[in-house]
KETIMAR-205360 format. One record per atom (N, C-alpha, C): atom name; residue number from 1; z, x, y. Coordinates in Angstrom, 1 decimal, padded with zeros to 4 digits, always signed. Each point is the difference from the previous one (the first is absolute). Example, Ala and Ser with C-alpha at 12.3 -4.5 7.8 and 13.67 -1.06 7.14 Angstrom:
<atome = N, num = 1, w = +007.8, u = +013.2, v = -005.7>
<atome = CA, num = 1, w = +000.0, u = -000.9, v = +001.2>
<atome = C, num = 1, w = +000.0, u = +000.9, v = +001.2>
<atome = N, num = 2, w = -000.7, u = -000.4, v = +001.1>
<atome = CA, num = 2, w = +000.0, u = +000.9, v = +001.1>
<atome = C, num = 2, w = +000.8, u = -000.8, v = +001.1>
***
This chain:
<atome = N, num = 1, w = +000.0, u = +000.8, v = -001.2>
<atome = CA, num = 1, w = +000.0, u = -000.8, v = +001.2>
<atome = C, num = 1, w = +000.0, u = +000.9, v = +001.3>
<atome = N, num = 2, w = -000.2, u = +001.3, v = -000.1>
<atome = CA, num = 2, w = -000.3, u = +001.0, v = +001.2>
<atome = C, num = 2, w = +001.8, u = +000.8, v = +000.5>
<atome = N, num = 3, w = +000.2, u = +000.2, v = +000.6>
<atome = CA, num = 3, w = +001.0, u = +000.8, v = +000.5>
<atome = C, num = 3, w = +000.8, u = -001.2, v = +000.3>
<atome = N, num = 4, w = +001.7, u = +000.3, v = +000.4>
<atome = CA, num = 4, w = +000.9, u = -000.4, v = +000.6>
<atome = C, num = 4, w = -000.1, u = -001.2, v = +001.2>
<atome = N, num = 5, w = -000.6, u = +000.8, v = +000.6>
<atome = CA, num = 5, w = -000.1, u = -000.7, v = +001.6>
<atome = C, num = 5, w = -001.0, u = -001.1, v = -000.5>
<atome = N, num = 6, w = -001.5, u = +000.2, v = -000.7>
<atome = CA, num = 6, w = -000.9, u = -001.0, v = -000.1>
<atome = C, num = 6, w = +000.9, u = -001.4, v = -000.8>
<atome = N, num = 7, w = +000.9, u = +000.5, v = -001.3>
<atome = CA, num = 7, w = +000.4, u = -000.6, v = +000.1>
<atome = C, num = 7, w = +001.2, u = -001.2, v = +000.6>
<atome = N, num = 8, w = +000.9, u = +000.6, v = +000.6>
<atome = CA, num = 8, w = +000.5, u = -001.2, v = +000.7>
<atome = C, num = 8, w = -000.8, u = -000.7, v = +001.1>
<atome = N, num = 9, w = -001.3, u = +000.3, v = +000.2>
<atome = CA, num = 9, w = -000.8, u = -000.6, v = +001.3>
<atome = C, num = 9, w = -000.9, u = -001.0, v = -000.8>
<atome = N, num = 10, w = +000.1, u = +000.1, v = -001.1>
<atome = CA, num = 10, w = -000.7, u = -000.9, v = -000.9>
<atome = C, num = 10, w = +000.2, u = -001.6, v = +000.0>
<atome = N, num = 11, w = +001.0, u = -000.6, v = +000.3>
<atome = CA, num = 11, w = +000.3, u = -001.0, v = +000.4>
<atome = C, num = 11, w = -000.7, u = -000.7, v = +001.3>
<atome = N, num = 12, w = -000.2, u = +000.9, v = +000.8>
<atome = CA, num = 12, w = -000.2, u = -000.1, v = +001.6>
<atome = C, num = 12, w = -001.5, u = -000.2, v = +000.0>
<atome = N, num = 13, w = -001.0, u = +001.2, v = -001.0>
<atome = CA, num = 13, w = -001.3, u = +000.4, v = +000.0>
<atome = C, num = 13, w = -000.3, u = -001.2, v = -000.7>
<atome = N, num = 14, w = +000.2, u = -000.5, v = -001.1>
<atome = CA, num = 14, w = -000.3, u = -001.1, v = -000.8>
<atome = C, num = 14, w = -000.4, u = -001.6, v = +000.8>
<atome = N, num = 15, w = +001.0, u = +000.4, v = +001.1>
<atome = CA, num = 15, w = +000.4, u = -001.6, v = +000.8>
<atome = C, num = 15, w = -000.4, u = +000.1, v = +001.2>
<atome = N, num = 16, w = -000.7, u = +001.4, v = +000.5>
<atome = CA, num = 16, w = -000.2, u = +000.0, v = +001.3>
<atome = C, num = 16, w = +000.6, u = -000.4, v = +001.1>
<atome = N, num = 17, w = +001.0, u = +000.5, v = -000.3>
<atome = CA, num = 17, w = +001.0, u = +000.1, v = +001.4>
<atome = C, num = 17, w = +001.0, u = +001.0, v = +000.3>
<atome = N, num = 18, w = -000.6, u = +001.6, v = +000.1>
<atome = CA, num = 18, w = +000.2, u = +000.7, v = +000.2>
<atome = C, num = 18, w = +000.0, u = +000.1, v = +001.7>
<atome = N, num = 19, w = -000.3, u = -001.2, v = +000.7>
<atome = CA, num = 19, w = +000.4, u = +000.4, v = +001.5>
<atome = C, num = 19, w = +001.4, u = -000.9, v = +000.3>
<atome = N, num = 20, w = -000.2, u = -001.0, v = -001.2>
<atome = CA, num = 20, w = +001.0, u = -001.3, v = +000.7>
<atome = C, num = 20, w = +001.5, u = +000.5, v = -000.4>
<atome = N, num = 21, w = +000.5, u = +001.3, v = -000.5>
<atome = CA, num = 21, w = +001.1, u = -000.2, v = -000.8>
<atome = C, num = 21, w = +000.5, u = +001.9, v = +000.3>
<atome = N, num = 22, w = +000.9, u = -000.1, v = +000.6>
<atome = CA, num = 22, w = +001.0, u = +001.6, v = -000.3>
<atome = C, num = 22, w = +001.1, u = -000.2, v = -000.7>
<atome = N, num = 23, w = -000.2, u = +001.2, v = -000.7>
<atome = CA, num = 23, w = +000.5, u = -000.1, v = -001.1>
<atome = C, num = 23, w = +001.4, u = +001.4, v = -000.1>
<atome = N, num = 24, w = +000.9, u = -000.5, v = -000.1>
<atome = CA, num = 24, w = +001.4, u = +000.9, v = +000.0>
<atome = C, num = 24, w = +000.6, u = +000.0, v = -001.5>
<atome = N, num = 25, w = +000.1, u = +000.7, v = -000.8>
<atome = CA, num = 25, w = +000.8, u = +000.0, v = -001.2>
<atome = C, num = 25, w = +000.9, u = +001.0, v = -000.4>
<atome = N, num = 26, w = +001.1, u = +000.2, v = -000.5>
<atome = CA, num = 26, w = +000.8, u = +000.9, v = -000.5>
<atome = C, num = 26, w = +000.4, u = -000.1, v = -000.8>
<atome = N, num = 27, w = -000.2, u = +000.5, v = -001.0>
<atome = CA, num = 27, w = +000.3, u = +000.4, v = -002.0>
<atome = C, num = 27, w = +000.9, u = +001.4, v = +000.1>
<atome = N, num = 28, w = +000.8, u = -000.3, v = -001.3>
<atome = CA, num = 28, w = +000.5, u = +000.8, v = -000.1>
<atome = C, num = 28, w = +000.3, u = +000.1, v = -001.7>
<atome = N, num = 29, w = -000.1, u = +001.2, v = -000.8>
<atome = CA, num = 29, w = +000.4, u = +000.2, v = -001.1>
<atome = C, num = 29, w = -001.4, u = +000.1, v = -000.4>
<atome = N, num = 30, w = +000.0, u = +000.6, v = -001.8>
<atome = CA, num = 30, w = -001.6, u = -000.1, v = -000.6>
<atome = C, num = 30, w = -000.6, u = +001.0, v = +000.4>
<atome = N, num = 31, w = -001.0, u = +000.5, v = -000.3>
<atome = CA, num = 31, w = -001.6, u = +001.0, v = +000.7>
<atome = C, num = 31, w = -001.2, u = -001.0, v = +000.9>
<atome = N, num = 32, w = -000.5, u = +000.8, v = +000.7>
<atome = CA, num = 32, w = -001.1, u = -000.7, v = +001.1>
<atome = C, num = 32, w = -000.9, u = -001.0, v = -001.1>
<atome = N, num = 33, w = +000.0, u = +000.4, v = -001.0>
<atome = CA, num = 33, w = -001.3, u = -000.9, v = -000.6>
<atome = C, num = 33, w = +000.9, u = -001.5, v = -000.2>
<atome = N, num = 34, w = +001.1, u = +000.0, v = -000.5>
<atome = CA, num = 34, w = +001.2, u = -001.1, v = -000.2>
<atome = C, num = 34, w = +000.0, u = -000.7, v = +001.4>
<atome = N, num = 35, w = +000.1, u = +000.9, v = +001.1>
<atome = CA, num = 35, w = +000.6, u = -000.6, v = +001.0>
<atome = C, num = 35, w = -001.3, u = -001.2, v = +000.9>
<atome = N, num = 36, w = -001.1, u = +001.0, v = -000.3>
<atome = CA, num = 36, w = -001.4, u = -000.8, v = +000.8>
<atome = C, num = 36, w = -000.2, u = -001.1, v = -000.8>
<atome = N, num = 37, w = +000.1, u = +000.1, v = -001.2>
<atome = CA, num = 37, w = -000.2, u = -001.6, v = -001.0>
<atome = C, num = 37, w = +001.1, u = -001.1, v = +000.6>
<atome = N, num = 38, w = +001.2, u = +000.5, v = +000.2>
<atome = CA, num = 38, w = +000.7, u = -000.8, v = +000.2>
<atome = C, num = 38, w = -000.1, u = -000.4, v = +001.0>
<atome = N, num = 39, w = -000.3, u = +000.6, v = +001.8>
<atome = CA, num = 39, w = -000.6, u = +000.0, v = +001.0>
<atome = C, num = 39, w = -001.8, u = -001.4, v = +000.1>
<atome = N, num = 40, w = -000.5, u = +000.3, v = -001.0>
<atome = CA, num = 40, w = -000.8, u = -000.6, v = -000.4>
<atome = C, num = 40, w = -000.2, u = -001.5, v = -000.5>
<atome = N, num = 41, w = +001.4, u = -000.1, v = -001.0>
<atome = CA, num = 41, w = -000.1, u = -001.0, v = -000.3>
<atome = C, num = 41, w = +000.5, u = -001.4, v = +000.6>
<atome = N, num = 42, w = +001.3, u = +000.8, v = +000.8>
<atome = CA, num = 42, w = +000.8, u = -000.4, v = +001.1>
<atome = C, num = 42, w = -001.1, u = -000.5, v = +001.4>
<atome = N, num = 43, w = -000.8, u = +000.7, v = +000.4>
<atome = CA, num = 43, w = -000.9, u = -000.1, v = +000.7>
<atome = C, num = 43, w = -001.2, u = -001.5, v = -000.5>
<atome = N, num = 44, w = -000.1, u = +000.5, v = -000.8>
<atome = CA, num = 44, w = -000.8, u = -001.0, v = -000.4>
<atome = C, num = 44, w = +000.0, u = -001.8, v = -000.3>
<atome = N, num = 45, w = +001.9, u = +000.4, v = -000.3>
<atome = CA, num = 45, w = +000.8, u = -001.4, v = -000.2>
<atome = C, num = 45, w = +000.3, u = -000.5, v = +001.2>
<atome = N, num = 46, w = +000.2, u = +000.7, v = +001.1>
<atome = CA, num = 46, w = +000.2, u = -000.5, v = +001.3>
<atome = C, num = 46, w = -001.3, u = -000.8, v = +000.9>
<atome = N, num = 47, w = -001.0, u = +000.9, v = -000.3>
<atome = CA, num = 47, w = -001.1, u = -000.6, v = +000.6>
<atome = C, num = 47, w = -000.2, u = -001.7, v = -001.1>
<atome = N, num = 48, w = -000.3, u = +000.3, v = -001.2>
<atome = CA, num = 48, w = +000.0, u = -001.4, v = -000.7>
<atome = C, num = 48, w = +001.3, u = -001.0, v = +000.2>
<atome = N, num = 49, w = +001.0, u = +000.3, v = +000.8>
<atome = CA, num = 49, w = +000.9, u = -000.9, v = +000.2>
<atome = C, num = 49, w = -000.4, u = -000.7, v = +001.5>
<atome = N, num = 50, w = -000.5, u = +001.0, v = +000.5>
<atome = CA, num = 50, w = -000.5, u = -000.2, v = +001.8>
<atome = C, num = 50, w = -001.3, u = -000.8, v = -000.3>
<atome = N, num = 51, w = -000.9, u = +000.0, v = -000.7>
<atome = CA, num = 51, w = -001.3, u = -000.9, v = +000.0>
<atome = C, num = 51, w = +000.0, u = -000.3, v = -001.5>
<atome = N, num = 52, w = +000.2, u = -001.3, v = -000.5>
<atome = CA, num = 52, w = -000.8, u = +000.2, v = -001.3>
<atome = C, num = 52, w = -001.2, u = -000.2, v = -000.5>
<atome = N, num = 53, w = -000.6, u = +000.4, v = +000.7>
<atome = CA, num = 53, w = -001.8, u = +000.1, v = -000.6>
<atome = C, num = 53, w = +000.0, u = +001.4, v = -000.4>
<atome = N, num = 54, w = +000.8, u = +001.2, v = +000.3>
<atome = CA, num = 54, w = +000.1, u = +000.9, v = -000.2>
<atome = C, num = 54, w = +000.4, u = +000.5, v = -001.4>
<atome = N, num = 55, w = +000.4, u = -000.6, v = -000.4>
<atome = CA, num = 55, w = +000.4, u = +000.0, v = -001.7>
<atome = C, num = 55, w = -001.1, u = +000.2, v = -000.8>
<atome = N, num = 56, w = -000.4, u = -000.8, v = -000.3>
<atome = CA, num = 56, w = -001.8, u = +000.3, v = -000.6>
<atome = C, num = 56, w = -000.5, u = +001.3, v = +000.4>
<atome = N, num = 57, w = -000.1, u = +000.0, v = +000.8>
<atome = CA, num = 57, w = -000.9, u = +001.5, v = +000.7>
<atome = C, num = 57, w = +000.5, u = +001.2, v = -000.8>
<atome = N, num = 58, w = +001.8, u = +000.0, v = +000.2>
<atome = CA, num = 58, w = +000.9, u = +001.0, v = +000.1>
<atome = C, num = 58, w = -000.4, u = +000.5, v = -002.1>
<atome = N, num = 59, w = +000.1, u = -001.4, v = -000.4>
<atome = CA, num = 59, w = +000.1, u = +000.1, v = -001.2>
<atome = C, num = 59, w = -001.0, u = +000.5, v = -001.1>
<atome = N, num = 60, w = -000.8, u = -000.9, v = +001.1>
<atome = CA, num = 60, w = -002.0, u = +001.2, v = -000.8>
<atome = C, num = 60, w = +000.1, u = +001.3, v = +000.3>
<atome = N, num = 61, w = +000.6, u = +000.4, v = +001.0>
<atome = CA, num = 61, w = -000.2, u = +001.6, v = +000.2>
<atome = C, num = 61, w = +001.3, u = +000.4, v = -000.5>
<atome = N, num = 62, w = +000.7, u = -000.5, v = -000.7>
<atome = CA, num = 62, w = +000.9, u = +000.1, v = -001.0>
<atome = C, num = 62, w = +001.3, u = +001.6, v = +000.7>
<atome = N, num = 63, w = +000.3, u = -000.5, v = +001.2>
<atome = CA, num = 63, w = +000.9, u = +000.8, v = +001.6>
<atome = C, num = 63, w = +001.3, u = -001.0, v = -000.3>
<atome = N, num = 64, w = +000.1, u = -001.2, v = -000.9>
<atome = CA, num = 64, w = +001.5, u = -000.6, v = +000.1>
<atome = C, num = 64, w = +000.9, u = -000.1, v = -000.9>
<atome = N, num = 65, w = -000.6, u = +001.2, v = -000.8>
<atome = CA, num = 65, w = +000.4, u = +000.4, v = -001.9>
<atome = C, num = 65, w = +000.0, u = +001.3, v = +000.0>
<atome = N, num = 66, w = +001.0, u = +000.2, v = -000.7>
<atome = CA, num = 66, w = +000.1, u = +001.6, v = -000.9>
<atome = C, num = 66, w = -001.9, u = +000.4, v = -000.5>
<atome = N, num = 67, w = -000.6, u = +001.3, v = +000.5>
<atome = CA, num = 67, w = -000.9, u = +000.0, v = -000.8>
<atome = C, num = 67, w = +000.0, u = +000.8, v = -001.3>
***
């Protein structure tokens, strides 16, 4: 799924709203690969809780699940 960073932005890229949304998170514990999934999935849940048409989308590009 590409590097760290692509991944947690995966949520955002998927749904196109990488302008509408800043994004602050802090993790703590685990390794960077642990922490961006979780970053990720958390991300992903929030936006599907803010719009739900976003669910579908989130879910084909499979950003709202362990991959």
């Amino acid at each position: 799924m590409g590097n760290n960073r692509d991944q947690v932005l995966a949520p955002l890229a998927i749904t196109m709203t990488f302008q509408k949304y800043d994004i602050h998170a802090t993790v703590t514990g685990g390794g960077t690969t642990g922490q961006s999934e979780a970053i990720r999935i958390a991300l992903a849940k929030a936006l599907e809780h803010y719009q739900n048409t976003y669910g579908p989308i989130l879910s084909k590009g499979r950003v709202s699940d362990r991959c």
